[in-house]
Steps between C-alpha positions, in 0.01 A plus 500: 500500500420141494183326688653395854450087519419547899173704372392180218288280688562236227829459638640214769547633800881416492544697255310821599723453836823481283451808280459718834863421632637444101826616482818512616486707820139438616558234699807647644289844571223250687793375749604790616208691570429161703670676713359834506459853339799606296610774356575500089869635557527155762333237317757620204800452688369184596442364158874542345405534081156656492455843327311786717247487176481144535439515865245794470317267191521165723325665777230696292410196399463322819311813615263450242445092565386620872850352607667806642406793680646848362544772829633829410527704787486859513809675657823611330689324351170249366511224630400168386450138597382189368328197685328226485109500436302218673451335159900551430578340854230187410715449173840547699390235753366269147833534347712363817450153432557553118837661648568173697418308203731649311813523753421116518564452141816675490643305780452167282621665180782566709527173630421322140808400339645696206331349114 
């Protein structure tokens, strides 16, 4: 297993706060939890292309950074759901201006004419 940048305190900051979402459904885990506890079965349906074991591996690892919060309850069937911890919701709220940032940028690489 390989040394976790977020825990070496001789790296920048930006990076320590990109290896916690790295990846390609982080982020998209992040927004909607923004909106509150899901269940795994949900949050797959919601993200067309993602694996159950990627899913289960994505949020394992956010569990870990202190970003979600794991709740199995006890009844039958198990149940489980995912949310935000207050750390995860502090990033969520970090990343929204990135997230305007960005949708500004495609709207002038639409707008720039073709090379």
């Amino acid at each position: 297993m390989r040394r976790s940048r977020t825990r070496d305190t001789e790296v920048c900051g930006v990076t320590a706060a990109i290896d916690s979402i790295d990846g390609k459904w982080k982020p998209s885990l992040l927004w909607l939890l923004e909106a509150g506890p899901r269940r795994p079965g949900e949050l797959r349906r919601q993200l067309s292309g993602i694996s159950e074991k990627v899913l289960t591996q994505a949020l394992r690892d956010m569990e870990a950074e202190g970003l979600v919060h794991r709740q199995v309850f006890d009844e039958l069937p198990l149940r489980t759901e995912y949310s935000l911890t207050p750390v995860g919701r502090e990033l969520s709220e970090i990343l929204a201006p990135l997230s305007d940032w960005g949708h500004r940028r495609l709207d002038r690489l639409g707008a720039a004419p073709p090379a």
